[in-house]
C-alpha positions in Angstrom: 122.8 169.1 129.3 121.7 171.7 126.8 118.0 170.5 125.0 119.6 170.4 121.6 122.1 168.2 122.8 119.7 166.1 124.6 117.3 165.8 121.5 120.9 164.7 119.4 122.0 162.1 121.2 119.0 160.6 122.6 117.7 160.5 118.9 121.4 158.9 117.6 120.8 156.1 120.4 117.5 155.6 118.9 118.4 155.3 115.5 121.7 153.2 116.6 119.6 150.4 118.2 116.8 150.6 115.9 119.1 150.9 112.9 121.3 148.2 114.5 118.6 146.0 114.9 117.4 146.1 111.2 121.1 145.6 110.4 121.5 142.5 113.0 118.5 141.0 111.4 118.5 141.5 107.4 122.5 141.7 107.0 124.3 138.3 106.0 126.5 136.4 108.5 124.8 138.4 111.4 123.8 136.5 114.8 120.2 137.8 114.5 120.1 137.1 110.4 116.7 136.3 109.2 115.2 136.8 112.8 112.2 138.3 111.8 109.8 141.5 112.2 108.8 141.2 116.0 112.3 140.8 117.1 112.8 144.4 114.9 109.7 145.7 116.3 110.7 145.1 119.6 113.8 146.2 119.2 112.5 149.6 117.8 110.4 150.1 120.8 113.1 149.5 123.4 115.1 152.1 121.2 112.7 154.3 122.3 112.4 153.9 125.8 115.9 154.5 125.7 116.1 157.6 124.3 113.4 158.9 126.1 115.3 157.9 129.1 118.6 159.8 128.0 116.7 163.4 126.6 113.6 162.9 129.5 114.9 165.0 131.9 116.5 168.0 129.3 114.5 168.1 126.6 111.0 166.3 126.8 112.7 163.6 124.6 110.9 164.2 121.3 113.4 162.4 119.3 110.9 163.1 116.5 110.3 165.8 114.3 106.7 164.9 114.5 106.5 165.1 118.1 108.2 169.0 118.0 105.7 169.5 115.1 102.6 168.7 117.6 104.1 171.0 120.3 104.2 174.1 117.8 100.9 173.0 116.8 99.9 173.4 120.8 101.4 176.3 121.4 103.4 174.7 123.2 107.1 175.6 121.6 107.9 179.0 119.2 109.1 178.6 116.4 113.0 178.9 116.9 112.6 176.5 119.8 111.0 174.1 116.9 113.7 174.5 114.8 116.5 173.9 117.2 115.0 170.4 117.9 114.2 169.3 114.8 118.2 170.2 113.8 119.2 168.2 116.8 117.0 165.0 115.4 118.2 165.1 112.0 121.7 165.3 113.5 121.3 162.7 115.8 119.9 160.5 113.4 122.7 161.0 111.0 125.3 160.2 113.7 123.2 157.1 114.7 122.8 155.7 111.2 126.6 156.3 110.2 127.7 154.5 113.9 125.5 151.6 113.1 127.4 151.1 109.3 131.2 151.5 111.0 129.9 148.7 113.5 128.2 146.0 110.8 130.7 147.1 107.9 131.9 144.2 107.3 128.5 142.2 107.3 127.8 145.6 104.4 130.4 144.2 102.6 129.2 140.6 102.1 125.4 141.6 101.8 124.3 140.9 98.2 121.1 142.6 98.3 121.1 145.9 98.2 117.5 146.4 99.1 118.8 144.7 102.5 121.8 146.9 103.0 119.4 150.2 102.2 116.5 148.9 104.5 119.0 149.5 108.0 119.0 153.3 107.3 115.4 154.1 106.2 112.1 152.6 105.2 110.6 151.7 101.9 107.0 150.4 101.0 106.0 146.6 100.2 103.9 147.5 97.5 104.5 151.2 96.2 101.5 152.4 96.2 102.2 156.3 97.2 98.7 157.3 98.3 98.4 154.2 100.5 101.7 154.4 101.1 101.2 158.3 102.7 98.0 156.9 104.3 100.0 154.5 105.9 102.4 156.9 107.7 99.9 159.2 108.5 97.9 156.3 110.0 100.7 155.2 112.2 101.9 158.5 113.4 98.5 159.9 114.4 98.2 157.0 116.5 101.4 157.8 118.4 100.7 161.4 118.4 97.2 161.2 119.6 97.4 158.3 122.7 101.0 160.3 123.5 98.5 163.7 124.2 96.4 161.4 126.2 98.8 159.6 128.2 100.8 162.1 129.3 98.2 164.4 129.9 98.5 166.9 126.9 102.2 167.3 127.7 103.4 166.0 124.5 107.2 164.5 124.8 106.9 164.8 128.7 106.7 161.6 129.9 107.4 162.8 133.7 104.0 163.9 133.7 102.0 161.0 134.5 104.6 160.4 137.5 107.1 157.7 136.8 109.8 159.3 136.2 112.2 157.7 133.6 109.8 154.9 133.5 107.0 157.1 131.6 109.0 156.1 129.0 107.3 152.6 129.2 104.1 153.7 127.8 105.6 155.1 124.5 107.9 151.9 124.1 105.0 149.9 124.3 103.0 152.2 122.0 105.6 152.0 119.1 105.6 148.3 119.2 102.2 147.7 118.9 102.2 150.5 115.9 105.1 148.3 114.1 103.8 144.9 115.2 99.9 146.0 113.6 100.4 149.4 111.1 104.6 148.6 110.2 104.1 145.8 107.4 103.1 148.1 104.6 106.3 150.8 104.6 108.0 149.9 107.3 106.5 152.8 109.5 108.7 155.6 109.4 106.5 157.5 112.1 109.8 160.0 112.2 110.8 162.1 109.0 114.4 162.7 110.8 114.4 158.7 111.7 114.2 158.1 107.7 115.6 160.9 106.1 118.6 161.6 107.9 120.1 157.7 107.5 118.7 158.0 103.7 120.9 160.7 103.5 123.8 158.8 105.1 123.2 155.8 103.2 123.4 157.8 99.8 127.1 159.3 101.3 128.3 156.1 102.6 131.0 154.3 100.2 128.7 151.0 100.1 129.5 148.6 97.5 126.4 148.2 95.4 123.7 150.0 97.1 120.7 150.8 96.5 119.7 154.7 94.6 118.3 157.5 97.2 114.9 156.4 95.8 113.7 160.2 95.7 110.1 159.6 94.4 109.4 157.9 97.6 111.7 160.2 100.0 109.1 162.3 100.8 106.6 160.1 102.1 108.1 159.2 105.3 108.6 162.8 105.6 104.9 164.6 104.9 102.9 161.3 105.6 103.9 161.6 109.8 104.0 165.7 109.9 100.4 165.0 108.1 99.3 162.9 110.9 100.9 164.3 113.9 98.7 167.6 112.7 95.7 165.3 111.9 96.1 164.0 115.8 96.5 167.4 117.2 93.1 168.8 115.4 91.3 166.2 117.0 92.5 166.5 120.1 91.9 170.0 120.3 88.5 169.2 118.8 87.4 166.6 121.6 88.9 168.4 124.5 
């Protein structure tokens, strides 16, 4: 398996468990409805152990444009190698978020709220407040950036490294649930401009009966707030070491 199609569908499963989990818990008539943030928190972080599981062994299993953002940073990846990933996320993510609408379409269809139906493809603040709001996803995503350079010994997206094999994916699943369960509450915590851009996208191209607008003053928050702080993480690592 090609990289590019490693990064695409390990970041669609992502985004389909994680999406589907939002959509399990906020949609009406669901089994999970109204079962709260640490079953979605959990959720997210067993996402990612699964991806990283699928893309591990072919790509590094960034599944996040932020991740590929730290590696260019490092040296670690040129620039059409960067590229090629972060195509592959936004993909990915796309195909994840449209897969997770097909499935709960008709629990779409009866959802009132539109806020709701928006919230299963991409994140949105509690309070807008856009500085905080920036500070939050920069926050969140130099925490996973910089303990990801530390676990895995400086081989960012390689979980192999620290020599358990698909189950190096453990420490990162457990790292993105504590980042939800403690840093989420305030936007949602993106951590992943491809993991909230690319289902924004979808959501805006979906035929969903009164949905929510694309929201574009905030749009770019979940974007630049986590390639902020996944450059932020990499400065102090290099700093320190």
């Amino acid at each position: 398996m090609s990289a590019f199609i490693a990064e695409l569908i390990g970041t669609a499963i992502l985004i389909l468990l994680g999406g589907g989990v939002v959509a399990n818990v906020v949609l009406k008539g669901t089994k999970g409805h109204n079962s709260g943030w640490i079953v979605i928190c959990t959720a997210w972080a067993l996402a990612v152990f699964i991806g990283v599981c699928i893309a591990g062994p072919y790509s590094g299993a960034h599944l996040n444009p932020a991740v590929t953002i730290a590696n260019l940073a490092l040296g670690k990846m040129d620039w059409a190698t960067t590229l090629n990933y972060i195509l592959a996320q936004f993909l990915g993510a796309m195909i994840g978020a449209f897969l997770v609408w097909l499935m709960h379409k008709d629990h779409f269809d009866v959802t009132e709220d539109a806020g709701a139906k928006q919230a299963v493809f991409c994140t949105s603040p509690a309070i807008k407040n856009y500085p905080l709001n920036f500070l939050s996803e920069l926050i969140g995503t130099f925490v996973l950036i910089f303990a990801i350079l530390h676990f895995t010994d400086a081989s960012l997206g390689d979980t192999t490294t620290i020599g358990m094999g698909s189950l190096g994916g453990i420490p990162v699943a457990f790292l993105v649930w504590v980042i939800g369960l403690s840093l989420g509450g305030t936007t949602g915590y993106a951590i992943n401009p491809a993991r909230d851009l690319g289902p924004r996208i979808v959501h805006a191209l979906l035929p969903i009966k009164n949905k929510a607008g694309f929201n574009a003053p905030y749009a770019w928050v979940p974007v630049l707030g986590p390639i902020a702080g996944s450059l932020l993480a990499v400065l102090l690592y290099t700093i320190i070491h």
